[in-house]
N, C-alpha and C positions, 0 to 999 in steps of 0.2 A: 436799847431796842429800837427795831424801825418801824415800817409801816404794820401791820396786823398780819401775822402769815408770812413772814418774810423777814430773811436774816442777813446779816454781814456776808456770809459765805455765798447763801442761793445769789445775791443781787450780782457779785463778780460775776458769776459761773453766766450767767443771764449776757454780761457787757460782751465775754468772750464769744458766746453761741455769735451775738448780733454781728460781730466785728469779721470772725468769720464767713458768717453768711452772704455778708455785703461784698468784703472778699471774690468770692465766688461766682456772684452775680457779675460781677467789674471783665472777673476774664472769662464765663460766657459771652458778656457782649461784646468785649474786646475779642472772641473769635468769630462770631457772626458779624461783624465787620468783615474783617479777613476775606472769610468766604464768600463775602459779597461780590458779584461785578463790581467793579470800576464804572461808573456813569463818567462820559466824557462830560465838562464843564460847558456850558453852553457856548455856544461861538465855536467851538473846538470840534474838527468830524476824529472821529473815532480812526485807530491805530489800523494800516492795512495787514491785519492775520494773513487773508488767505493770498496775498499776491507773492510772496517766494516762492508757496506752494504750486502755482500759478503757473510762473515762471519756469518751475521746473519742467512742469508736465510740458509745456511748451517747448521747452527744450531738448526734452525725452522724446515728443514727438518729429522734433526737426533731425535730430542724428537718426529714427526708422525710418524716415522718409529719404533720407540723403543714403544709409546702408542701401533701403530697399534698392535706390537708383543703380547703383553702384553696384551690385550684383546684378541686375537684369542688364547694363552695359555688360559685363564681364560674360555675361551668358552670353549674351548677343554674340560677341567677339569670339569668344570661346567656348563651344557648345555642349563640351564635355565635363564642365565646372558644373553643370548644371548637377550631374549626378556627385560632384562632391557634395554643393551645397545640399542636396536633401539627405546624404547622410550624415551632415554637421548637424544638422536638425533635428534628425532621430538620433540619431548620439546623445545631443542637447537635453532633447524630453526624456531617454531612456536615464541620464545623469538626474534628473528632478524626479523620477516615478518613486513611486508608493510601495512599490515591488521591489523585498528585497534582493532575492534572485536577478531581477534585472538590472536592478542599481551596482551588482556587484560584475555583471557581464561589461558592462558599460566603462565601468571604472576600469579594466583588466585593460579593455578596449584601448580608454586612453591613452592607458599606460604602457601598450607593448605598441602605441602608435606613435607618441613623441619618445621612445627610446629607439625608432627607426628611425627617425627624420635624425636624431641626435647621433647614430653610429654612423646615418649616409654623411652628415656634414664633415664630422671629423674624417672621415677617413676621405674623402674627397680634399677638404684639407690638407693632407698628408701627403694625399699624392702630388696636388700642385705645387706644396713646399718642396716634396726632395725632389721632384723634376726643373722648381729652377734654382735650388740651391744642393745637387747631390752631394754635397762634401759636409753638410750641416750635420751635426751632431757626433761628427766622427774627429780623431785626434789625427793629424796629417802629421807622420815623421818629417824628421828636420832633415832633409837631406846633407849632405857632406858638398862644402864646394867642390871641392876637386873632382867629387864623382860626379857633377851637375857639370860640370864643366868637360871633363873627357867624355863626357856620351853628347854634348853638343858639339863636339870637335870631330866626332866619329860620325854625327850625322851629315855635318859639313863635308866631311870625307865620300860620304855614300854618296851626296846630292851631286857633287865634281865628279864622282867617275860615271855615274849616271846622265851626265849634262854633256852636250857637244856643240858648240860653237861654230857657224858658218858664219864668217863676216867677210862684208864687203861683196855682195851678192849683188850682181847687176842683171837684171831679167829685162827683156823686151816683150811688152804687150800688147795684143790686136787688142781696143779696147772699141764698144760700140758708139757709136754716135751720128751725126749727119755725113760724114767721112769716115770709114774707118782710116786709122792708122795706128802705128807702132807708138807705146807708152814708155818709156824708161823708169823702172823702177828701182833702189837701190834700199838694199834691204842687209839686215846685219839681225839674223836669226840664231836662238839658242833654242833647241831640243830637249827636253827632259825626260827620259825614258821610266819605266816602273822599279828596272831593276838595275844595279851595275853590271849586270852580266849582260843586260844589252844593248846597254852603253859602251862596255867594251866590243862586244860583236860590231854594231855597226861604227865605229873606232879604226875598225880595222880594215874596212869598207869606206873610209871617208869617199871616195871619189865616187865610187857606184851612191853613195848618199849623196850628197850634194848634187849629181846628174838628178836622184829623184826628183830634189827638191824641186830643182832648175825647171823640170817638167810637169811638175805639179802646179805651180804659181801661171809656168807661161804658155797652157793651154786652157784655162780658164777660159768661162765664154756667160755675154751677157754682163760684163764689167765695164763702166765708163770712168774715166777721172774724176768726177764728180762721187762717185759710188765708192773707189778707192780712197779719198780721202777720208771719210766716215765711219765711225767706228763700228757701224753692220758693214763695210766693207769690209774694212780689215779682221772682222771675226767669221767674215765667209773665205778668206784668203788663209787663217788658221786652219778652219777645218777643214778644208781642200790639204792642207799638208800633213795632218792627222788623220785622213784616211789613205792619202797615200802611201807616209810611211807604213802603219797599220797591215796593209798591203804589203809590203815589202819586206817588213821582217820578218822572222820565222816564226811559227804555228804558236802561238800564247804570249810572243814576246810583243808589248804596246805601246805608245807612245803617250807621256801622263801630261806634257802640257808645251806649248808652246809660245815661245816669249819673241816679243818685237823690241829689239834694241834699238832697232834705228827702221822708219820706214818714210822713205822719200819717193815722190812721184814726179817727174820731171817731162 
């Protein structure tokens, strides 16, 4: 037996309540720690909390100040930005409102506003693509040599009965200058007409053509030697012979180009 009132069994039951309890109290205090501030150690200044926060604001502040700039330049320059920017704005707020009706108008807004800017790009796109590359996306038949070859031998053909050659063409020029006097010019010209049909026509006129020529070059006026050598000379001496024949041939028939083989001024 033990003390008075008290058995083998109660004094355990007694050790485990104590053992527990003590328990208990250990991780109370070990969370009220926890929760405690941190006191920095003397000598030591305390951790800067609010300076990223800080930081930020500051720097949230410097991009509205730099946006703000930036838009009143852009207004400035361009006066009609003005009325986009304040309906970015009411766009903006009507996108945050409280109203769902409005928030739903807004949203429709944005959305049938970047699927314009997206149909004008593409198709803008589109078009600068096939106008400098029209053959893109298509398959090109392999032509046949031979047949690449007979329609360049037929064009040769057209270009020779359409073409007429005056060489060795001696013209005398009154040309201006502090004297007049006569110029010798020696000129070895080819014709190219639009059609062979009127290539052959004046073909068969060689001589009434070559008097044109002859008279086209050498009544010319306001031409000096100097002016002749140069090539605005020589492209006012072309079209002097391009409206004359022009003139000369019959009602639709043209002259398509003319060529200087040989031009000497002497």
């Amino acid at each position: 037996m033990g003390p008075e009132g008290s058995t083998p069994s109660s004094s355990v039951k007694d050790r485990n309540l104590l053992g527990i309890s003590a328990s208990l109290v250990t991780v109370m205090r070990m969370s009220q720690k926890e929760s405690k501030p941190k006191v920095p150690a003397e000598g030591h200044a305390a951790a800067p909390t609010a300076a990223p926060e800080k930081k930020r604001m500051e720097l949230r502040k410097k991009l509205l100040e730099l946006g703000e700039t930036l838009r009143s330049k852009l207004v400035k320059r361009f006066p009609r930005l003005a009325r986009v920017f304040r309906w970015s704005a009411d766009l903006a707020q009507a996108l945050g409102s409280r109203d769902r009706p409005t928030r739903s108008m807004a949203w429709f807004a944005l959305t049938f506003l970047l699927m314009a800017v997206w149909l004008t790009s593409w198709g803008g796109y589109r078009v600068f693509f096939y106008q400098r590359f029209p053959h893109a996306g298509t398959h090109r038949k392999i032509e046949n040599p031979e047949e690449v070859l007979a329609r360049q031998r037929a064009e040769i053909s057209r270009v020779r009965e359409s073409l007429i050659d005056l060489p060795e063409l001696q013209i005398a020029m009154i040309v201006d200058g502090l004297a007049k006097r006569p110029v010798k010019v020696e000129l070895d010209i080819s014709i190219e007409f639009e059609s062979p049909e009127t290539g052959s026509w004046a073909a068969s006129r060689k001589s009434d053509f070559r008097s044109e020529v002859v008279t086209a070059i050498s009544t010319m006026s306001g031409m000096t030697r100097e002016i002749l050598l140069t090539p605005e000379g020589k492209a006012r001496v072309r079209d002097r012979i391009r409206k004359r024949m022009d003139d000369w041939l019959p009602s639709g028939a043209r002259v398509k180009r003319v060529y200087f083989n040989q031009f000497v001024v002497r």
